[in-house]
C-alpha positions as CSV (number, residue, x, y, z in Angstrom):
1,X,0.0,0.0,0.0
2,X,1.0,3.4,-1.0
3,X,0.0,6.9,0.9
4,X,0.0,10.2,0.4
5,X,-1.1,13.1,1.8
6,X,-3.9,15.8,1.3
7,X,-3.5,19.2,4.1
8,X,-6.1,21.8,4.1
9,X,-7.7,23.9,6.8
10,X,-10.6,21.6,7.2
11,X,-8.0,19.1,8.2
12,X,-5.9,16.3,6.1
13,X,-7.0,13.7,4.2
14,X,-5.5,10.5,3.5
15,X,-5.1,8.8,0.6
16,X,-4.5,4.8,0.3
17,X,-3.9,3.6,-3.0
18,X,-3.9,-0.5,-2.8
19,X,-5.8,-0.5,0.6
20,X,-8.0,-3.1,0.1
21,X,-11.9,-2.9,1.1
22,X,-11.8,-5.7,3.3
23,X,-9.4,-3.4,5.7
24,X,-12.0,-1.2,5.8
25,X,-13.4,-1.8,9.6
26,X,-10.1,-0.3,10.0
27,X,-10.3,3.2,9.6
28,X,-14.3,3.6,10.8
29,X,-16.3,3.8,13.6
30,X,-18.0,0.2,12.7
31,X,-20.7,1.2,15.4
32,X,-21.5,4.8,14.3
33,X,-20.5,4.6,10.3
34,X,-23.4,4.2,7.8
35,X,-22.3,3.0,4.1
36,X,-24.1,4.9,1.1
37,X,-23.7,2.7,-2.1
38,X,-25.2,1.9,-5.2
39,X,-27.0,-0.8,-6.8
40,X,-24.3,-2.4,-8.7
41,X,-21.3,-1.8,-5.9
42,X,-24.2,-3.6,-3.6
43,X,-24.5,-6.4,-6.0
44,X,-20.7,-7.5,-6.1
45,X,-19.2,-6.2,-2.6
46,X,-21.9,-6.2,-0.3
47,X,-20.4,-9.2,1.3
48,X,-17.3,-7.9,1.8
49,X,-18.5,-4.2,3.7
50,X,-18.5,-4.0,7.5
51,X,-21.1,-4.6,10.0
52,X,-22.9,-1.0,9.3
53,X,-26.0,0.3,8.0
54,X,-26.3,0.9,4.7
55,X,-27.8,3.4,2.4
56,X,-28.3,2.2,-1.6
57,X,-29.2,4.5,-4.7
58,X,-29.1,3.8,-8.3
59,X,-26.5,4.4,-10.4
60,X,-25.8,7.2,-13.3
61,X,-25.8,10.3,-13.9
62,X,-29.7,11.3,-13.9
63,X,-29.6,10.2,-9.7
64,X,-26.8,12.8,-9.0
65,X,-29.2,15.8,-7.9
66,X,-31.0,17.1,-4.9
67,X,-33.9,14.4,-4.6
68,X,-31.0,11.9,-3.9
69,X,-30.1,13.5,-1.3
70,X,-33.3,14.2,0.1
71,X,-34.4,11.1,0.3
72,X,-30.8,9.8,2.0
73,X,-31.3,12.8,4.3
74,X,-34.7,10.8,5.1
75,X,-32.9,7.9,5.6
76,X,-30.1,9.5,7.6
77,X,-33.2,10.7,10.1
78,X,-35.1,7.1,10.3
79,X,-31.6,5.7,11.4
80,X,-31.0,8.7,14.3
81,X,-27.9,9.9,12.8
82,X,-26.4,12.4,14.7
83,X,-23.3,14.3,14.9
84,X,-21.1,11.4,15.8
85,X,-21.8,9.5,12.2
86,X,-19.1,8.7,9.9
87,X,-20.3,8.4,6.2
88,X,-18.4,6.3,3.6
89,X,-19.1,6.5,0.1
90,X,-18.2,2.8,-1.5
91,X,-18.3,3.4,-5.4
92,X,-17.4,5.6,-8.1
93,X,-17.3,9.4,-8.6
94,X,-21.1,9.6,-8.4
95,X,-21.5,7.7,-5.4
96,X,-18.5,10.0,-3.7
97,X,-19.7,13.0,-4.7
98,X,-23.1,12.5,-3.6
99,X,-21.9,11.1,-0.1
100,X,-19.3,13.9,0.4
101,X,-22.2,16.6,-0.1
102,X,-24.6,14.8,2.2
103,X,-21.5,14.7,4.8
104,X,-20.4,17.7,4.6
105,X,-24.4,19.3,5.1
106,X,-26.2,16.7,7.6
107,X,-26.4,18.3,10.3
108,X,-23.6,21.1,9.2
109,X,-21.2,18.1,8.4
110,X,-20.4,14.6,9.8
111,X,-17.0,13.2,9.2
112,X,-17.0,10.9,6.3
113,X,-14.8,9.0,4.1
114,X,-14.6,7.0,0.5
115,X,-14.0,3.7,-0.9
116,X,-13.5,4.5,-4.9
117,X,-14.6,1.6,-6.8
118,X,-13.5,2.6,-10.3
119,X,-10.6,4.1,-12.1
120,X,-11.8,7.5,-12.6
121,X,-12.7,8.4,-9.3
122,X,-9.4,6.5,-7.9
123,X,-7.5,8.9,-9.8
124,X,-9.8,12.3,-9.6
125,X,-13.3,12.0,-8.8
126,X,-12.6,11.0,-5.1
127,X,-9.5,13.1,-4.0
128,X,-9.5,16.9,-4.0
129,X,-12.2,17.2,-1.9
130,X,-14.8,19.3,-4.0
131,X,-18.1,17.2,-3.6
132,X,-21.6,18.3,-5.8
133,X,-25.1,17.3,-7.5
134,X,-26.6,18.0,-10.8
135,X,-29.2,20.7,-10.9
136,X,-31.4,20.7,-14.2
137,X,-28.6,18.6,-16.4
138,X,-25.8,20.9,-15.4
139,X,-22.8,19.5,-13.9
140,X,-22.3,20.1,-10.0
141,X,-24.1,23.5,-9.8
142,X,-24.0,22.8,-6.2
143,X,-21.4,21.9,-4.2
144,X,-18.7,22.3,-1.2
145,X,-15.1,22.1,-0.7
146,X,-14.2,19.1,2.0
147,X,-12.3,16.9,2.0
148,X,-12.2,13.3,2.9
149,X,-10.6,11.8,6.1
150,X,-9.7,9.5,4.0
151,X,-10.0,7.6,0.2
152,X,-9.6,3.7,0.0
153,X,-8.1,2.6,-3.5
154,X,-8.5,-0.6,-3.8
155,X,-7.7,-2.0,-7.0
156,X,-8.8,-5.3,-6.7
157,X,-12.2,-3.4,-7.5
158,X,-11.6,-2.0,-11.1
159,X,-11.6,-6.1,-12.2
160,X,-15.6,-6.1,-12.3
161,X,-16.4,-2.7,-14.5
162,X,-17.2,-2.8,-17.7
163,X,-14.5,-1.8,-20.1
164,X,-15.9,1.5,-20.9
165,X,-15.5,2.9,-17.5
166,X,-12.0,1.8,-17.2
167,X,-12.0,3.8,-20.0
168,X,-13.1,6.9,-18.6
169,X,-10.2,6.3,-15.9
170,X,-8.0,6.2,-18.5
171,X,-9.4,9.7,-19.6
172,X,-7.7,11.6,-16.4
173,X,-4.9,9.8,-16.3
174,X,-4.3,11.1,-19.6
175,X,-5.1,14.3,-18.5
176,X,-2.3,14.5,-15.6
177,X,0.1,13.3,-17.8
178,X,-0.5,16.4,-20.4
179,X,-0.4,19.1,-17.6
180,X,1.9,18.1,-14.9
181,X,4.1,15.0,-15.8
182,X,5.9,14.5,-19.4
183,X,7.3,11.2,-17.8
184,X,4.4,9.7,-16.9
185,X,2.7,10.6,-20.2
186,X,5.6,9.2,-22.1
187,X,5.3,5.5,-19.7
188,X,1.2,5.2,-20.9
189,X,2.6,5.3,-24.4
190,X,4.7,3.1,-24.0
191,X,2.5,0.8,-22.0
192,X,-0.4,1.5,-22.9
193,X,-1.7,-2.2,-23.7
194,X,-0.7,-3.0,-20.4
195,X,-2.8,-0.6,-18.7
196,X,-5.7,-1.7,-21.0
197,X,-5.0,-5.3,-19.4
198,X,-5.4,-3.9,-16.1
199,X,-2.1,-5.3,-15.2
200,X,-1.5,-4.3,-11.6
201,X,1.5,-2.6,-11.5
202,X,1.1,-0.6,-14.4
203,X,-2.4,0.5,-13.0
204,X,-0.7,0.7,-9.3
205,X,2.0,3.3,-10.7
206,X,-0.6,5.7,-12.9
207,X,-3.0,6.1,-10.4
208,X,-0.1,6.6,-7.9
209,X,1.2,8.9,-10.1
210,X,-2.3,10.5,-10.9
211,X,-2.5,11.1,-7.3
212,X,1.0,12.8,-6.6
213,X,-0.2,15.3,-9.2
214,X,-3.8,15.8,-8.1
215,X,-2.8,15.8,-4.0
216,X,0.0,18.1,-5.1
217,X,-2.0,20.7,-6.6
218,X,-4.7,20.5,-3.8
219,X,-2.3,20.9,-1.6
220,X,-1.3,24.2,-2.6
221,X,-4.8,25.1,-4.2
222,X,-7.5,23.4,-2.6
223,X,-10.5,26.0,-3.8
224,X,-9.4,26.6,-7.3
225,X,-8.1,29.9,-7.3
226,X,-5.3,29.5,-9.2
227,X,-3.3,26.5,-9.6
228,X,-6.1,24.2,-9.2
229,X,-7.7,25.2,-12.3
230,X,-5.1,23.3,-14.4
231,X,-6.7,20.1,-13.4
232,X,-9.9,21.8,-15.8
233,X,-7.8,20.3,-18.7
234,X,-10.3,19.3,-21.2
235,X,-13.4,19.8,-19.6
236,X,-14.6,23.0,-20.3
237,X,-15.6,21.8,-23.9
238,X,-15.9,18.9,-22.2
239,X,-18.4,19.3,-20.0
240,X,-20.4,21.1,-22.7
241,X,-20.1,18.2,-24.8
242,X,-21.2,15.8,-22.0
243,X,-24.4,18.0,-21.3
244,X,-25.8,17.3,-24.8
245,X,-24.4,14.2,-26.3
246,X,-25.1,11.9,-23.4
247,X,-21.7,10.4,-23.5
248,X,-19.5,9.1,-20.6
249,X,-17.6,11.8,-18.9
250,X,-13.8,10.2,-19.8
251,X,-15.5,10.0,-23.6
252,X,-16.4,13.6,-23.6
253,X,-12.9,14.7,-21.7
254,X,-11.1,12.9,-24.4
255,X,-12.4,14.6,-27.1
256,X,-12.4,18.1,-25.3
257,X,-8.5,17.3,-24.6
258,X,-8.5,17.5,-28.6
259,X,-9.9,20.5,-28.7
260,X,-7.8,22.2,-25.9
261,X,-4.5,21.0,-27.6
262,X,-5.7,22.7,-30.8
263,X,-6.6,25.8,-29.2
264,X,-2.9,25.3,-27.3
265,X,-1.1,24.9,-30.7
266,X,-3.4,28.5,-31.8
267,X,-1.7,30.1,-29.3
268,X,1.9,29.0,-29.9
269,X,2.4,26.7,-26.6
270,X,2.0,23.5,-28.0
271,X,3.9,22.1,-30.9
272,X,1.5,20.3,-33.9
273,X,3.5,16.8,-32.8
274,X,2.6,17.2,-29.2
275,X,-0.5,17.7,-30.1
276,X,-0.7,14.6,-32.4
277,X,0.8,12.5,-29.4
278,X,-2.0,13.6,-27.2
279,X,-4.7,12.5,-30.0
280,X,-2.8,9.4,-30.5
281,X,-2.4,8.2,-26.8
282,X,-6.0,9.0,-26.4
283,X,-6.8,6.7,-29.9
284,X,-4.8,4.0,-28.3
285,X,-6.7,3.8,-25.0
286,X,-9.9,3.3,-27.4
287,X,-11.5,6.8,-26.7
288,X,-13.1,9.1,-28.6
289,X,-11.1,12.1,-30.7
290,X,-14.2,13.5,-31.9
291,X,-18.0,13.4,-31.4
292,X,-21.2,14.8,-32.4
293,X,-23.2,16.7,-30.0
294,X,-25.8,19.9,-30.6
295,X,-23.9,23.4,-30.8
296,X,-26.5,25.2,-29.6
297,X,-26.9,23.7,-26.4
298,X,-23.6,23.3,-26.0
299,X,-23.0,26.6,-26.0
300,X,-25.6,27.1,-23.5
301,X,-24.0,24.8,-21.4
302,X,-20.3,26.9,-22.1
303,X,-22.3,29.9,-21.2
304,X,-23.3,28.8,-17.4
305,X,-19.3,27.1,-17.0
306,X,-18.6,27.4,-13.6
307,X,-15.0,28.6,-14.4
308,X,-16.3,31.8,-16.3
309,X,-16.3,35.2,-14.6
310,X,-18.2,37.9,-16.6
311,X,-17.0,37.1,-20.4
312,X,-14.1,35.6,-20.0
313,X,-13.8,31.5,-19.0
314,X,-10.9,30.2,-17.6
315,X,-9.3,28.0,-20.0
316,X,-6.6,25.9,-19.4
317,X,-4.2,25.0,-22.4
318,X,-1.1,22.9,-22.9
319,X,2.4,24.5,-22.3
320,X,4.3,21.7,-23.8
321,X,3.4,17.9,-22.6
322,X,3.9,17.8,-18.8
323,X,2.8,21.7,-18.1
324,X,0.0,23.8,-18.4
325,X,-1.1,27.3,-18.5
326,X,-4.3,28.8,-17.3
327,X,-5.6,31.8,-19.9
328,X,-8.6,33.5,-19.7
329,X,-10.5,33.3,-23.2
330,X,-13.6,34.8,-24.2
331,X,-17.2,33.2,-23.8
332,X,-17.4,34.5,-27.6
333,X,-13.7,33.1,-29.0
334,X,-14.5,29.9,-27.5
335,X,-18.4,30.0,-28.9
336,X,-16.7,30.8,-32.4
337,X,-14.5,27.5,-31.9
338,X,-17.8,25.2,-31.0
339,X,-19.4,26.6,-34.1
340,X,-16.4,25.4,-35.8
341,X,-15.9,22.2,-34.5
């Protein structure tokens, strides 16, 4: 097992990559801890979770908003929770995001924790600490910053997805690679086939890797003022994309990667190879380069970003593989780019 290190003024969080589930009884208060899963973490693991009460929801993205919450806040008051509980989240990104808001609001916050269950919230969704729902089809509109006491990585868990959301893993990996580590960006080409395989030390080493980058820039920007924002690699077209063409999140980060790294050769940072190597890793790991999706409500969805600030958004580009810069580019430069596209 490998651990790092998250420090903010809420207090630290600790991550465990390799931890296994099974240790989980561990690092809880069995007696006051309730579980919040889903449906298809229940289905395979259920046997292997503590002696604790347990909260289920469904999965996907359409149960990530305020009546899923409400109805675990019901829950949370049938049981007699109070402010002693510990809540762990035991799945992927939706599952943690939805227990870290209901943590961090029950009650003004109860200490709580996560078990990540796939790839992509092992290597971003869970760490970091920002936890959110969905309100009308737009990603997290509402939210907190807390972190964690602590994130489980257990990798044993990634053998029962379905290939697609290893996929979407693969995704932010990719991601960290492009804006904070040219070495690690240059081992997933070369072994690429490997991490397809799931072999365990490949995966062990990117989403260690994933994490020394993420926990690093937490660490020194925990509510994306500045630094943090770099992690936004990809997803402002990203997100917009997601909103309308009812793809995967990893799918639609992939292909708004592409369009970053184009805008990043635009503006002179990144050369045309670099950004063929970005495309080509992200062809190799079977995701999408391109997609189809409706302009207009993408741009709609652009227009209500949460990184925009009057007319300007935010926008991260590529400063060579392994750095990134954070610009801030016009609603209407970027609009003229989706009409493009």
């Amino acid at each position: 097992m490998k651990i790092l290190e998250i420090y903010s003024a809420g207090g630290n969080s600790t991550l465990m990559i390799g931890e296994s589930l099974r240790n989980l009884e561990t690092h809880i208060p069995v007696e006051k801890t309730v579980i919040l899963t889903d449906t298809n973490v229940s289905r395979f693991y259920l046997k292997d979770f503590p002696s604790c009460e347990v909260i289920e929801i469904g999965t996907g993205e359409a149960i990530k908003t305020l009546d899923t919450v409400r109805l675990i806040f019901e829950k949370l008051v049938a049981l007699e929770a109070d402010r002693s509980t510990f809540i762990v989240g035991i799945g992927g990104g939706i599952v943690c995001d939805i227990a870290g808001f209901v943590a961090s609001t029950y009650l003004r916050g109860v200490r709580f924790g996560f078990v990540s269950s796939t790839l992509l919230a092992q290597v971003d969704a869970s760490v970091g600490g920002k936890n959110g729902v969905n309100f009308k089809g737009y990603k997290n509109m509402m939210g907190v910053f807390n972190q964690p006491e602590f994130v489980v990585c257990d990798l044993e868990l990634l053998q029962t997805l379905p290939e697609k959301e290893i996929l979407c893993g693969f995704a932010e990996i990719i991601k960290h690679g492009v804006i904070g580590n040219a070495g690690m960006f240059e081992y997933l080409e070369e072994n690429y086939e490997k991490a397809l395989a799931l072999d365990y030390q490949v995966i062990e080493k990117l989403v260690y890797d994933s994490m020394v980058i993420k926990s690093s820039i937490v660490n020194q920007d925990e509510k994306e003022k500045g630094e943090r924002r770099k992690l936004n690699f990809g997803h402002t077209f990203g997100h917009a994309i997601e909103k309308t063409a009812q793809v995967r999140h990893g799918e639609a980060v992939s292909a708004g990667m592409v369009v970053a790294c184009a805008l990043s050769v635009q503006r002179g940072y990144l050369s045309a190879a670099d950004a063929k190597r970005v495309e080509t890793l992200i062809r190799n790991m079977k995701l999408p380069t391109r997609l189809e999706f409706d302009r207009e409500k993408s741009l709609d969805a652009l227009k209500r970003d949460k990184k925009r600030e009057g007319e300007q958004i935010h926008f991260v580009l590529a400063d060579g593989i392994g750095h990134a810069v954070v610009e801030d580019i016009s609603v209407q430069e970027l609009e003229a780019v989706i009409r493009d596209l």
